[in-house]
C-alpha positions as CSV (number, residue, x, y, z in Angstrom):
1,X,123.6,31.0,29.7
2,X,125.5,28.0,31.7
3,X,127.6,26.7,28.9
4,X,128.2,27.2,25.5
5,X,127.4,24.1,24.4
6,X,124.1,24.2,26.3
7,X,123.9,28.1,25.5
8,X,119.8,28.0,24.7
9,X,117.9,25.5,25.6
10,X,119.4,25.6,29.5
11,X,117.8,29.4,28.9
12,X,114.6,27.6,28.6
13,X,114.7,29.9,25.6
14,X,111.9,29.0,23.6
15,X,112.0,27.0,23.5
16,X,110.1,26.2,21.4
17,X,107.0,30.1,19.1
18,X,96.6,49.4,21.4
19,X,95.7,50.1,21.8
20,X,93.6,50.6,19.1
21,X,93.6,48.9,15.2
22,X,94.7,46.1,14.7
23,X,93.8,44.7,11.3
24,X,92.9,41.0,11.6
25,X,91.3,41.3,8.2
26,X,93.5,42.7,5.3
27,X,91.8,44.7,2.2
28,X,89.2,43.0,0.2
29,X,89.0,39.8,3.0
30,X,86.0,38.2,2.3
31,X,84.2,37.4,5.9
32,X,82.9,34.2,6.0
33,X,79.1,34.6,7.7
34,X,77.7,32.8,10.9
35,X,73.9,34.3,11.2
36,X,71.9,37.2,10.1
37,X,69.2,38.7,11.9
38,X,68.0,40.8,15.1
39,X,69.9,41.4,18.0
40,X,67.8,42.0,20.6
41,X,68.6,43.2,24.1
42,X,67.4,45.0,27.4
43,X,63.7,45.2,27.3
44,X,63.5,43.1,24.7
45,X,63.8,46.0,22.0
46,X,66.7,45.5,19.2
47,X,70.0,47.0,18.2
48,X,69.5,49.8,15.5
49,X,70.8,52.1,13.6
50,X,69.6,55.4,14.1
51,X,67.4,56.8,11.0
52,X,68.9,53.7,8.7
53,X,71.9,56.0,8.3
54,X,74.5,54.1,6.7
55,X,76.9,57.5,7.2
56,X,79.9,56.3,9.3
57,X,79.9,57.3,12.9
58,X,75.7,56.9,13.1
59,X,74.7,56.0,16.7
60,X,73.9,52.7,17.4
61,X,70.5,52.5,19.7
62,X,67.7,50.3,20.9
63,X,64.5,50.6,19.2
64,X,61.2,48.4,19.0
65,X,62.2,45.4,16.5
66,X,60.5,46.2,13.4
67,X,62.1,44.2,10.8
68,X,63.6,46.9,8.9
69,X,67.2,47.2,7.6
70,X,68.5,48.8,10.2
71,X,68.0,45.8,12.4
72,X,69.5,43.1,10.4
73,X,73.2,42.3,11.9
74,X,75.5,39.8,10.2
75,X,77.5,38.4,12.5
76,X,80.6,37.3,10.8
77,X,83.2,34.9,11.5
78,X,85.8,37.3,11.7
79,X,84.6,38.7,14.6
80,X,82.3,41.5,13.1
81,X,78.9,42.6,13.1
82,X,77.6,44.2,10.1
83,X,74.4,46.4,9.0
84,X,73.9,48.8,6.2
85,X,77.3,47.6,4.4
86,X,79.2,49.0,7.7
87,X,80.6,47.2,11.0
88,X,79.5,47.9,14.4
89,X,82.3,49.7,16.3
90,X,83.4,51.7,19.1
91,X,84.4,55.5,18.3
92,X,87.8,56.5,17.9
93,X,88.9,52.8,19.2
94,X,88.4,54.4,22.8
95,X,88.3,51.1,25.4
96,X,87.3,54.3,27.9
97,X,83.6,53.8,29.7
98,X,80.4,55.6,28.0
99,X,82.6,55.2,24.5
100,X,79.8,55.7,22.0
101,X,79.1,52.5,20.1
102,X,78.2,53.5,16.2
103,X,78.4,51.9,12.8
104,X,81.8,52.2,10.3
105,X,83.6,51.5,7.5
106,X,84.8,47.7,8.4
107,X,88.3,48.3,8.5
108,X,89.6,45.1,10.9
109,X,90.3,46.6,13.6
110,X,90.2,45.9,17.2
111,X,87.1,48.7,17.3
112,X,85.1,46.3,15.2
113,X,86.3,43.0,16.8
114,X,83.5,41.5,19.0
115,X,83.1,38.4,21.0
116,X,80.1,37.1,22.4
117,X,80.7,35.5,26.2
118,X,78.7,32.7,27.7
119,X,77.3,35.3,30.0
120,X,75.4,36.9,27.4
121,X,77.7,39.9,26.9
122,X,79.1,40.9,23.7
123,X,83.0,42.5,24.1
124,X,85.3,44.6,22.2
125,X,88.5,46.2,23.4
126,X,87.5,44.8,27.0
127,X,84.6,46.2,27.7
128,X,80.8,45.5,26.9
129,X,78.2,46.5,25.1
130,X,76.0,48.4,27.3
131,X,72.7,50.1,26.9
132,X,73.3,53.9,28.4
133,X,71.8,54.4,31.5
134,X,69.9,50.9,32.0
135,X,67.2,52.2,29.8
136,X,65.6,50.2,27.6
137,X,63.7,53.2,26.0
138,X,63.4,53.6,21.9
139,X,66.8,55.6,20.6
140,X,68.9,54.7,24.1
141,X,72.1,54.8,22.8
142,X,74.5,52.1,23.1
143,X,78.2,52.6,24.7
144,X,81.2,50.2,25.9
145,X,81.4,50.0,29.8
146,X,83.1,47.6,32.1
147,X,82.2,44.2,31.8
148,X,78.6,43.5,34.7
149,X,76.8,41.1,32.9
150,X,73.8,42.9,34.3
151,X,70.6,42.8,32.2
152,X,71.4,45.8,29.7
153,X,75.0,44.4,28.8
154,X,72.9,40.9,27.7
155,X,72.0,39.9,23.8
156,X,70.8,37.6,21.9
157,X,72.1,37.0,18.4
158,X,70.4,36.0,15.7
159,X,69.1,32.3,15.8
160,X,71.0,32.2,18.7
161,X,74.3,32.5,17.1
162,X,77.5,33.4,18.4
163,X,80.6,35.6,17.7
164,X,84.0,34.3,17.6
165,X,87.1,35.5,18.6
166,X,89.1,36.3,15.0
167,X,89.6,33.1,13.0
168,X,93.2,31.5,14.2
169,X,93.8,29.1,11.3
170,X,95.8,26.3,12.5
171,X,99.6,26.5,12.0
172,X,101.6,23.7,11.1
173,X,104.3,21.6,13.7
174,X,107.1,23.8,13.5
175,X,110.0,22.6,15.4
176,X,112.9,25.3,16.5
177,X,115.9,25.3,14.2
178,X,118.7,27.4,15.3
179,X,121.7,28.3,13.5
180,X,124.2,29.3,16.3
181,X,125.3,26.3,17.7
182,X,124.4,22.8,17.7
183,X,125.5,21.4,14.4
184,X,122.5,22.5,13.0
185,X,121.1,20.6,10.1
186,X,120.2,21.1,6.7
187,X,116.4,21.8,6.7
188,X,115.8,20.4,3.2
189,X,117.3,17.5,4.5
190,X,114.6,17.0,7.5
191,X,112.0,18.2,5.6
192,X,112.3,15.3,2.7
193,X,113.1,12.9,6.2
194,X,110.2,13.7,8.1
195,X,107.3,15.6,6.4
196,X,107.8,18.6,8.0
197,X,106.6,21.6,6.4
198,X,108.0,24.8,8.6
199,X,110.5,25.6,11.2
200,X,110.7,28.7,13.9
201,X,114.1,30.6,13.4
202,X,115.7,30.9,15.9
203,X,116.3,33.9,18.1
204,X,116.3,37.9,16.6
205,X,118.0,39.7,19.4
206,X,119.4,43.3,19.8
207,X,123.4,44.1,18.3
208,X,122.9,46.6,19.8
209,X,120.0,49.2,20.7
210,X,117.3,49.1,18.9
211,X,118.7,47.1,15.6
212,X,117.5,43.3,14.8
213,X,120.0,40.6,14.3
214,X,120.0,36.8,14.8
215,X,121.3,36.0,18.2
216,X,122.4,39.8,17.7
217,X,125.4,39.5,16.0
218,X,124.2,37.8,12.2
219,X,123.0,40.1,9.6
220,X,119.4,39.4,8.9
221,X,120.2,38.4,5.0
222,X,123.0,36.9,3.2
223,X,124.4,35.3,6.4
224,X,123.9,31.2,7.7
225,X,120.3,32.0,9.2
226,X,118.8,33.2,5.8
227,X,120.2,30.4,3.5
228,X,118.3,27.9,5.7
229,X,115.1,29.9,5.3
230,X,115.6,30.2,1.3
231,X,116.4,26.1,1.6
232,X,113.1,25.8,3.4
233,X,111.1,28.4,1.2
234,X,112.4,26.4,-1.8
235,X,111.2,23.2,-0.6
236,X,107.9,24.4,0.1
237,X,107.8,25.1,3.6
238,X,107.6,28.3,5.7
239,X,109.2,30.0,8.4
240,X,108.3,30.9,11.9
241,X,110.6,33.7,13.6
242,X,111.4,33.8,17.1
243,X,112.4,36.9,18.5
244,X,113.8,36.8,22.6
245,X,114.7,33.7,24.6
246,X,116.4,33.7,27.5
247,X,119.6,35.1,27.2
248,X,121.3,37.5,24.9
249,X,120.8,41.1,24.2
250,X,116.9,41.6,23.5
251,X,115.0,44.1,21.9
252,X,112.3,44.4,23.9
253,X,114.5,46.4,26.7
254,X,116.9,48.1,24.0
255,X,114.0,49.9,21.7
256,X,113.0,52.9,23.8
257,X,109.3,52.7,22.8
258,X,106.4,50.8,21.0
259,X,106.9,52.1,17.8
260,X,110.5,51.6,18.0
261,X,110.0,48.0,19.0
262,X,107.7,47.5,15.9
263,X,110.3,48.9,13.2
264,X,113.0,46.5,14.7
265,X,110.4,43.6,14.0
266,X,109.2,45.3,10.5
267,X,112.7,45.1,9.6
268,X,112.6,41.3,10.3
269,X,109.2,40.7,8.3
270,X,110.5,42.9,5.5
271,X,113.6,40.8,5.2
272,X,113.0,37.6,6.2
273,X,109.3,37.0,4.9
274,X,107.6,34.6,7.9
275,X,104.1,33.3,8.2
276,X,104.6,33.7,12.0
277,X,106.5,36.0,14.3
278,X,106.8,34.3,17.7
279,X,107.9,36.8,20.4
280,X,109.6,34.2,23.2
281,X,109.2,36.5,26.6
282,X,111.5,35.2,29.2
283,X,113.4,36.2,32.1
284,X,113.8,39.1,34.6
285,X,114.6,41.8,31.4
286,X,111.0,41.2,29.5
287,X,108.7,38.7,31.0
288,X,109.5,40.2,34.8
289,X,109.0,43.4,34.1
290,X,106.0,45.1,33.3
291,X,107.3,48.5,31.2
292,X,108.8,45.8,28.9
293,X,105.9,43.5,28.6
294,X,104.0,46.6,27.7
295,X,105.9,48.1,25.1
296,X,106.3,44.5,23.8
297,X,102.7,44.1,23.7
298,X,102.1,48.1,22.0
299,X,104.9,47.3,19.6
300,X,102.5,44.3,18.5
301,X,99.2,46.0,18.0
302,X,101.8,48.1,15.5
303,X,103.1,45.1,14.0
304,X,99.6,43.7,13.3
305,X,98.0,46.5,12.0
306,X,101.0,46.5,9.4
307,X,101.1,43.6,8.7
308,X,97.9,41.5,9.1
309,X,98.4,38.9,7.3
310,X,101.4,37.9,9.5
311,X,100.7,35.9,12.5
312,X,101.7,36.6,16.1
313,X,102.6,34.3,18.8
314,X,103.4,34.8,22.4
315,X,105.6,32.0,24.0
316,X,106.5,32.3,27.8
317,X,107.3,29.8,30.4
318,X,104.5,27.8,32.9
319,X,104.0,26.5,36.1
320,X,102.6,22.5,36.1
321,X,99.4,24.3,36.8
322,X,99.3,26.7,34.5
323,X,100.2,30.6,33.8
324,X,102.8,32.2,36.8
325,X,101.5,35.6,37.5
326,X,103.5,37.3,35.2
327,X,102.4,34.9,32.6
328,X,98.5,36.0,33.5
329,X,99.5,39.7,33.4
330,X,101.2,39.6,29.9
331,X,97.4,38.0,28.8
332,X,95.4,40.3,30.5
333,X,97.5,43.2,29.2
334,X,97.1,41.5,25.9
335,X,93.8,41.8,26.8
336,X,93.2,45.3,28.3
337,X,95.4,46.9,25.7
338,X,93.3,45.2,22.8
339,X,95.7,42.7,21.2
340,X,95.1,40.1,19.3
341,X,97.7,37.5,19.7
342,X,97.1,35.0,17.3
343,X,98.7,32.8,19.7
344,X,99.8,32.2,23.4
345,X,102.4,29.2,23.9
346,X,103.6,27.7,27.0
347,X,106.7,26.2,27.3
348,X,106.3,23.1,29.7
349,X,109.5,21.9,30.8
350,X,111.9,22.6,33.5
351,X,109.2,23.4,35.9
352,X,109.2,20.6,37.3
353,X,107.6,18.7,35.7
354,X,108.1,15.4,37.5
355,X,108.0,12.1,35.5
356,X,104.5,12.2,34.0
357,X,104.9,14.7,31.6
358,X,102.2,14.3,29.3
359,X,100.2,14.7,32.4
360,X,101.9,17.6,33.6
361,X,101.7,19.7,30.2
362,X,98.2,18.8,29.9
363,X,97.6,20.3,33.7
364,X,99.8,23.2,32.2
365,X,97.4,23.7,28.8
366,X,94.5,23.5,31.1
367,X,95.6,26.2,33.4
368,X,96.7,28.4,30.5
369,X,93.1,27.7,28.2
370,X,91.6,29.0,31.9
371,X,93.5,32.0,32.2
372,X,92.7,32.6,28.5
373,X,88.7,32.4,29.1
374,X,88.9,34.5,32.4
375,X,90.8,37.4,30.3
376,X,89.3,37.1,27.0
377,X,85.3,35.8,27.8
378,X,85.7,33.0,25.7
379,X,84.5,29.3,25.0
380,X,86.9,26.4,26.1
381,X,87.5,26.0,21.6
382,X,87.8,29.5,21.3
383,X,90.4,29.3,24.1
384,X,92.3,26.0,22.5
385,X,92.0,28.0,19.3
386,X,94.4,30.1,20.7
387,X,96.9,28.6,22.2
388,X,100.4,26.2,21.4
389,X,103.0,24.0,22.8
390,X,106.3,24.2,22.6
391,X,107.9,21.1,24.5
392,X,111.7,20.5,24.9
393,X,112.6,17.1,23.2
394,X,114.6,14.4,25.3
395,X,116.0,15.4,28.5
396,X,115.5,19.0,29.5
397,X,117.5,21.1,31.7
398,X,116.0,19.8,34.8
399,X,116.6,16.1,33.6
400,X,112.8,16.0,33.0
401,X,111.8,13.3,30.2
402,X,109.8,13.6,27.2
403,X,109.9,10.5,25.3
404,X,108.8,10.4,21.6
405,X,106.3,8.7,23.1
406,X,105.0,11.2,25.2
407,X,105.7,14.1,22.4
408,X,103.1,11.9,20.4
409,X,100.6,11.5,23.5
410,X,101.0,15.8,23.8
411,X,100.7,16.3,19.6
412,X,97.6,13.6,20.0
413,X,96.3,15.8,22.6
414,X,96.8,19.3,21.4
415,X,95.3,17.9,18.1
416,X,92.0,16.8,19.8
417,X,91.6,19.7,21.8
418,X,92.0,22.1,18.3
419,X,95.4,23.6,19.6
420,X,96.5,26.0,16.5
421,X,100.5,25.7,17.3
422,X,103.3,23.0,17.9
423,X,106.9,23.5,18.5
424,X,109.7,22.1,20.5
425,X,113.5,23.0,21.4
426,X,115.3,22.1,18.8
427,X,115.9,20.3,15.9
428,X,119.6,20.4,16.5
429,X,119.3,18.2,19.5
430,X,116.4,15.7,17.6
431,X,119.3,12.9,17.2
432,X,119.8,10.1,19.9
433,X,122.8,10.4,22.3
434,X,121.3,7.9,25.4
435,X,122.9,8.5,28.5
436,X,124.5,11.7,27.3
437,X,122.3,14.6,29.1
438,X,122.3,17.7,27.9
439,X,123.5,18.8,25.0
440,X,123.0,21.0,22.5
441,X,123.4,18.7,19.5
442,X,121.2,15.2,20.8
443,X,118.2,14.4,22.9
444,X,120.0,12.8,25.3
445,X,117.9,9.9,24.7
446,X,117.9,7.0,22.4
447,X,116.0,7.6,19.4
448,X,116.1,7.9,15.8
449,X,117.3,10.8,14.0
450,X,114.2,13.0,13.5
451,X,112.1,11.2,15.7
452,X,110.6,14.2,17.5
453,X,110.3,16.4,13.9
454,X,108.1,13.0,12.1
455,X,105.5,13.7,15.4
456,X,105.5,17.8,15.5
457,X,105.0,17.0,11.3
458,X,101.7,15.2,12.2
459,X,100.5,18.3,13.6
């Protein structure tokens, strides 16, 4: 931190948001339903069920289309594909090469999560469907294997429909409020100013090992922190919690594995109640170091499958070109490790940004919607679908200048490009101080009070 009245934005904290199952869907989701119909593949022959078996773990093969049942896939929205009342999905949620490929209670997983690539492949946990042995004989059975694109990892959905990645509704503007510092104000009071309908909480950090507190040292109830969220709740709005940022005492380090990292955030969702946990990875002790990023990322897959209703963002810092490469490892290991982050966020200010930038985070959101598609397989919308801003209002560390202006060019932007999250750093500082610099309570900038709030509400 460089000064205490600086203490997190100069931490470009936030600034702003597997391995195996992770629900996407919770119990009794009803998918909604893009096409039904053959799947057809190498040789032109279709995707089967062995014997019409609807008993879970039945092979999934090629056979010569006939019409029948056991060749009649919905493809859902959700990211499944469904025959006989059960999903397609890889055994035992193995991403491991010749995985057999079979037929399952739906259960929103990862194992069941498909995407279909504009190469003609069709992925799940990082790998592709692949018809054994390049055979395109009646009863070859199907398998995961590493991503080719060669002629038996290629299908064609029904009337030429595709598979989204899981649905990633849009969430609303939430700006960063953070009770530490900053003469932070009342959110009912901002909310009836500006529209504003949800806020990110600012930062959960460790008090010490593995054990959640904001900034680590505020009790996660009864304290400053959680009367704000009540004020909020009670107005109608939700929360969005940030875990991380670039200084303090973080969990990601302190919990000695996955699972530990999980219960520290369960403890969060169980007491604070968000729509959103944002996980803002920064600095040499979690974004610059792969064990950490790793456990972050296992802790997640825990996190989701617990609690999949919950959202989960990623927010990390960004070159004006896009990802650094420890930003394009911590989405590939998203990736690899079968993750479904709701979510990624860049955070595109003091990087030198120059003095275009609007220009400069689009270049950024550009680079990050690439890295996105080269990880994941996906369509540009499915890439926008998945990814956020969070800006730093006014003058930023770095004396970089985002006008309201601008914050209204990048909120018109992200809005026509279907980006699904907003934020900035902070609400505290959304008041006018022109020619002060830096501070922790004001923009630096002139301006209204709650300029920058009345544009993130309009996302």
């Amino acid at each position: 931190m460089k000064s205490e009245n600086s203490r997190r934005f100069c931490l470009r904290l936030l600034v702003a948001a597997l391995l195996a199952a992770l629900p996407l869907i919770a119990t009794g989701f009803s998918a909604a339903w893009a096409a039904t119909g053959q799947i057809t593949g190498y040789g032109s022959k279709c995707v089967d069920v062995a014997g019409a078996n609807s008993a879970n773990g039945t092979q999934v093969q090629l056979y010569t289309c006939n019409g029948t049942s056991a060749q009649q896939w919905t493809v859902g929205t959700d990211g499944t594909i469904r025959a006989l009342g059960k999903c397609l999905d890889v055994a035992g949620a193995n991403s491991a090469n010749g995985t057999k490929v079979q037929i399952y209670d739906c259960n929103g997983t990862t194992a069941q999560t498909w995407t279909a690539s504009s190469d003609g492949t069709l992925r799940a946990l990082g790998k592709c469907l692949d018809a054994t042995g390049a055979s395109s004989a009646d009863g070859t059975p199907l398998q995961i294997w590493d991503c080719y694109a060669s002629a038996n990892q290629k299908w064609t959905l029904p009337s030429g429909g595709t598979t989204p990645p899981p649905t990633t509704s849009k969430m609303p503007g939430a700006p960063y409020l953070y009770m530490g510092w900053g003469n932070p104000p009342s959110p009912a009071t901002v909310m009836s100013a500006t529209g504003v309908k949800a806020f990110t909480m600012a930062f959960i950090n460790s008090s010490g090992g593995c054990t959640p507190a904001w900034d680590g040292t505020r009790s996660l109830t009864g304290g400053v922190d959680a009367q704000a969220i009540s004020a909020i709740k009670a107005a109608g709005g939700s929360v969005e919690v940030s875990f991380g940022g670039w200084s303090g005492n973080k969990l990601g380090p302190n919990c000695s594995s996955s699972s530990a990292f999980a219960g520290a955030v369960q403890q969060v969702i169980n007491g604070v109640g968000p729509a959103v946990v944002d996980f803002d990875i920064e600095n040499t002790d979690e974004f610059e170091n792969a064990t950490v990023q790793d456990r972050i990322l296992g802790g997640l897959a825990i996190v989701k499958q617990n609690n999949p209703n919950v959202k989960i963002a990623l927010t990390f810092g960004t070159s004006t070109t896009g990802p650094t490469s420890w930003g394009t490892r911590l989405i590939s290991q998203s990736k690899a490790l079968g993750v479904n982050i709701d979510n990624y966020t860049i955070m595109p200010f003091d990087f030198g940004g120059g003095a275009d930038m609007y220009q400069s985070t689009v270049n950024a959101s550009e680079g990050l919607k690439n890295a996105l598609k080269s990880a994941w397989g996906w369509t540009d919308a499915q890439a926008y679908a998945h990814m956020g801003i969070s800006g730093m209002n006014g003058l930023s560390d770095q004396q970089e200048l985002t006008s309201v202006s601008t914050w209204t060019q990048i909120r018109d932007w992200a809005n026509s490009k279907g980006l699904t999250r907003l934020a900035y750093w902070s609400v505290n500082r959304d008041r006018p101080c022109p020619g002060g610099g830096v501070q922790s309570t004001c923009s630096g900038i002139s301006q209204n009070d709650w300029d920058f709030t009345r544009v993130t509400a309009g996302f």
